[in-house]
MIDOSE-1310 file (N, C-alpha, C; in nm, 2 decimals, decimal comma, always signed):
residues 101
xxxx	-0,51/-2,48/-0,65/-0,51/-2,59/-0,55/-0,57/-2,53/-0,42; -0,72/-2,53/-0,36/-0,75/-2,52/-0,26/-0,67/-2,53/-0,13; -0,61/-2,64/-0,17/-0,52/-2,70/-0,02/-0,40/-2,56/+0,02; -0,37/-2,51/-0,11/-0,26/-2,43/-0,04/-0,28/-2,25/-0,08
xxxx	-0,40/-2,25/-0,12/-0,48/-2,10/-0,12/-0,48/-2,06/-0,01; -0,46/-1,92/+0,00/-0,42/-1,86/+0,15/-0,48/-1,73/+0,12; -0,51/-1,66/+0,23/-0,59/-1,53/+0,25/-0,48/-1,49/+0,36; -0,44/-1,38/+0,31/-0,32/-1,30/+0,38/-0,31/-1,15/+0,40
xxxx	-0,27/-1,12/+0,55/-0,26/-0,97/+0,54/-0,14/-0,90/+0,50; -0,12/-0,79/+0,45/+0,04/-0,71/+0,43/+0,06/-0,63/+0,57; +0,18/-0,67/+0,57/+0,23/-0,61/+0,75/+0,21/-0,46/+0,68; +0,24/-0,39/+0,83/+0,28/-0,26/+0,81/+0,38/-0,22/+0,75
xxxx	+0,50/-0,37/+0,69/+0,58/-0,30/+0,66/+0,61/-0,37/+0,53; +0,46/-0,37/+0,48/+0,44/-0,36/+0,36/+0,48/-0,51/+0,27; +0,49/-0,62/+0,40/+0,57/-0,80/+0,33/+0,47/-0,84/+0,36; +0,40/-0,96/+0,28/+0,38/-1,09/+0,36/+0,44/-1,18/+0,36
xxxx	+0,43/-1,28/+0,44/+0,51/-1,41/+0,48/+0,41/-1,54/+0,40; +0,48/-1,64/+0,37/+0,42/-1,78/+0,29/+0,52/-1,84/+0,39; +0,52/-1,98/+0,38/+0,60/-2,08/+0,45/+0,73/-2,12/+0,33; +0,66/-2,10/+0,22/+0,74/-2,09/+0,08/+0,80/-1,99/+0,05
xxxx	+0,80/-1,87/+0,11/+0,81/-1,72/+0,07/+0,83/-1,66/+0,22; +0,93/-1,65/+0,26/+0,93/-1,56/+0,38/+0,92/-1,44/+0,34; +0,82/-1,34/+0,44/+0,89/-1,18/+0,37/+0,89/-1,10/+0,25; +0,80/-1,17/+0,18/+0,81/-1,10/+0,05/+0,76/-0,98/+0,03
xxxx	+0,82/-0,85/+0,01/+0,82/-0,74/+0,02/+0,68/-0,69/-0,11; +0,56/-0,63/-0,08/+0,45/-0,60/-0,22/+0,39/-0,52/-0,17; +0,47/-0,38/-0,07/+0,47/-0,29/-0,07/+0,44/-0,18/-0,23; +0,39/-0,08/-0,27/+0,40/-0,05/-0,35/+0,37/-0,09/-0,50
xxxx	+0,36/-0,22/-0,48/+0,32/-0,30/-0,61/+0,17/-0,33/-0,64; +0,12/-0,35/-0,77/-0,02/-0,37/-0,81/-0,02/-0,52/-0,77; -0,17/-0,57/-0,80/-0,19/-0,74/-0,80/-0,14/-0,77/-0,89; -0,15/-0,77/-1,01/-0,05/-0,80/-1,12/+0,06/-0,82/-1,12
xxxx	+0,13/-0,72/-1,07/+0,29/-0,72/-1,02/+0,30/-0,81/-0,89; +0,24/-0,78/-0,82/+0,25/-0,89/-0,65/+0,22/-1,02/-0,72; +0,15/-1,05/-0,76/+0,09/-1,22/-0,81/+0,21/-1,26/-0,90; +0,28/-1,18/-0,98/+0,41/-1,21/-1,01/+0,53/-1,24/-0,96
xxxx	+0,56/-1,10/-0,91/+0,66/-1,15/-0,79/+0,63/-1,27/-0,71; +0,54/-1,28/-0,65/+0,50/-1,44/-0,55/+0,51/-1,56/-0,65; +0,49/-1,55/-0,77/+0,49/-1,65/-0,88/+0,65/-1,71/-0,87; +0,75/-1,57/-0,92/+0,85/-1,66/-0,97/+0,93/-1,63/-0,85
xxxx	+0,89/-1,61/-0,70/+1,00/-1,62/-0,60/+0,98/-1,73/-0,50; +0,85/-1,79/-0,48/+0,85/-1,88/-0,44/+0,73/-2,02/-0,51; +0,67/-2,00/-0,54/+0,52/-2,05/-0,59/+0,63/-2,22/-0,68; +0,73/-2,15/-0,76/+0,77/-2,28/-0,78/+0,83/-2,34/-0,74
xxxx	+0,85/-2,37/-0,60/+0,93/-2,45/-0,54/+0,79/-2,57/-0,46; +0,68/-2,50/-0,45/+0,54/-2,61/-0,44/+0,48/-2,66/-0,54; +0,49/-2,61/-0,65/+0,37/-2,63/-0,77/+0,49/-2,62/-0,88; +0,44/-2,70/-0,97/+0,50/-2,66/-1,14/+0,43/-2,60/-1,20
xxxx	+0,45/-2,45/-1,26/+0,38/-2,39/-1,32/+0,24/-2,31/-1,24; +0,32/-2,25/-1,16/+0,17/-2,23/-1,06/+0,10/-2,12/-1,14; +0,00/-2,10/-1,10/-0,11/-1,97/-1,11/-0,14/-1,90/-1,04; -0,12/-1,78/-0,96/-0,10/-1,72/-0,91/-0,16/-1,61/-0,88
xxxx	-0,31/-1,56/-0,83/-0,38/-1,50/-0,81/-0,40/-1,38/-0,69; -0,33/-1,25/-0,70/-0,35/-1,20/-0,55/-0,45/-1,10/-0,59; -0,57/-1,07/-0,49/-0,66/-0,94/-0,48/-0,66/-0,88/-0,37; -0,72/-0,77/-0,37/-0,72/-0,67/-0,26/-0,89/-0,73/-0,23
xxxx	-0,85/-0,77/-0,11/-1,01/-0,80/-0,03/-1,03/-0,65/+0,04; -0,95/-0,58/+0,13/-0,96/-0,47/+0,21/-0,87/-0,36/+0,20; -0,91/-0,26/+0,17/-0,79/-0,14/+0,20/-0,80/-0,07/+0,28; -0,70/-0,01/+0,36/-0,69/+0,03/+0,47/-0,68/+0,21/+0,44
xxxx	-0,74/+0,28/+0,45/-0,67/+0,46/+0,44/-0,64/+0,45/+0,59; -0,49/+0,55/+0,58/-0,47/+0,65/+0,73/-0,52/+0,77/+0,69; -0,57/+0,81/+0,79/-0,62/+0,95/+0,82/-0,52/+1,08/+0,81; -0,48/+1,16/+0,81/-0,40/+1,27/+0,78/-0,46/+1,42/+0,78
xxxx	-0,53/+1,49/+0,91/-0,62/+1,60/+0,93/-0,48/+1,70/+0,90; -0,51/+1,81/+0,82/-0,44/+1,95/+0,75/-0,50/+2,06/+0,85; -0,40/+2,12/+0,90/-0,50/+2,23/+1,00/-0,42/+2,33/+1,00; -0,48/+2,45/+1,02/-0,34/+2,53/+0,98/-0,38/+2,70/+0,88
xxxx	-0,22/+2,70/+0,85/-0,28/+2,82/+0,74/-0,27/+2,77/+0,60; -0,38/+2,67/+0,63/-0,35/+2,63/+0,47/-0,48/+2,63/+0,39; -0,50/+2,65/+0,25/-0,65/+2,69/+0,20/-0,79/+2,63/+0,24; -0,74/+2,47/+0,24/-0,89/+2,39/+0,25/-0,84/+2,30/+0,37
xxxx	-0,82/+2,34/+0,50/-0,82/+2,23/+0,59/-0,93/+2,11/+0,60; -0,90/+2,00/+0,61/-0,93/+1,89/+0,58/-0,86/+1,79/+0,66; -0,93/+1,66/+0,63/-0,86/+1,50/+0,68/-0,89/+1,43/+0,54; -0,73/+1,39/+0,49/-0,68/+1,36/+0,42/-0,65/+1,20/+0,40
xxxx	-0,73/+1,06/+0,29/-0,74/+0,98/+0,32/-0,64/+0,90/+0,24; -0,51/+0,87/+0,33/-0,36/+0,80/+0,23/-0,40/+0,71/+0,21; -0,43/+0,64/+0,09/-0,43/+0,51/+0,09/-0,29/+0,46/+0,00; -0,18/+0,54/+0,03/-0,03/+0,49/-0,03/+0,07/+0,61/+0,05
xxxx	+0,15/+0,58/+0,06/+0,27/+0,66/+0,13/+0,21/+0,80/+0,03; +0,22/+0,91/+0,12/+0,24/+1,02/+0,04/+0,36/+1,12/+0,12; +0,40/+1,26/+0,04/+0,48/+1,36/+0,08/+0,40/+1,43/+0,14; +0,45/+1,49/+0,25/+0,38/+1,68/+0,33/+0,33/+1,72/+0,19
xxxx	+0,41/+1,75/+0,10/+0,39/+1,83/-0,04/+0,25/+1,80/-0,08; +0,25/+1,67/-0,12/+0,17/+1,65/-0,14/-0,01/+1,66/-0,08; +0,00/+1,63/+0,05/-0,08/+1,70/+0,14/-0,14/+1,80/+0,14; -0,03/+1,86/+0,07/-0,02/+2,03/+0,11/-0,11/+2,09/+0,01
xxxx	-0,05/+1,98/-0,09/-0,15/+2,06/-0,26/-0,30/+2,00/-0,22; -0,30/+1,89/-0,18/-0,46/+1,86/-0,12/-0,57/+1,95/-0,09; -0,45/+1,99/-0,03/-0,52/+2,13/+0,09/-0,55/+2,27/+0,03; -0,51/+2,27/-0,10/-0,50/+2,38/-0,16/-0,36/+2,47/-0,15
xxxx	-0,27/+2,44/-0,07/-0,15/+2,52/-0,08/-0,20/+2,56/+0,08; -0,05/+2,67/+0,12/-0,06/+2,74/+0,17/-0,12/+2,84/+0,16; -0,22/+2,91/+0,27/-0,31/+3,02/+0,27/-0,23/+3,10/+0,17; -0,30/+3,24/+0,15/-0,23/+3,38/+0,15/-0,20/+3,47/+0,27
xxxx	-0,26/+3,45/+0,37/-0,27/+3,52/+0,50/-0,15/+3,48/+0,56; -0,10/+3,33/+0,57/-0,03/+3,30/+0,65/+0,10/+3,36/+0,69; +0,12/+3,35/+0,82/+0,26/+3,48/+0,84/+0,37/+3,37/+0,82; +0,46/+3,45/+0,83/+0,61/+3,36/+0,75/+0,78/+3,45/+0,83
x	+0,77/+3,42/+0,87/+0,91/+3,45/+1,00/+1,01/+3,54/+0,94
């Protein structure tokens, strides 16, 4: 239904809002999984049987520059929550040079 197709951003903290769906948290989730969750948490309280379609029109990476004593310093492009650790292996690990207290 055109009339109630919506193009929507994901906050920072990872929800979007519907007028039908306050808040719905799709942090972490695929389109598959998000277009579901939206399906059966609010979608049928407007529609019987709705259809439910969510895509990624834009993704956003944060930046994350590695500088340091570490193998391959670099800027590191998250496009999902990641660990230091993980960073870290990005980077190739910790040098061998690096001094250590």
């Amino acid at each position: 239904m055109p009339e109630i197709s919506r193009e929507v951003r994901v906050s920072q903290t990872g929800t979007i809002a519907f007028r039908f769906s306050p808040s719905l948290v799709v942090s972490g989730l695929t389109e598959f999984r998000s277009s579901k969750k939206l399906r059966s948490t609010g979608g049928k309280r407007t529609v019987s049987h709705p259809q439910v379609t969510v895509s990624v029109k834009e993704k956003k990476s944060k930046p994350i520059t590695i500088v340091g004593a570490v193998v391959r310093p670099m800027v590191y492009s998250a496009d999902r929550q990641v660990t230091v650790l993980e960073v870290l292996a990005e980077a190739g690990g910790i040098s061998n040079d690096a001094v250590t207290p």
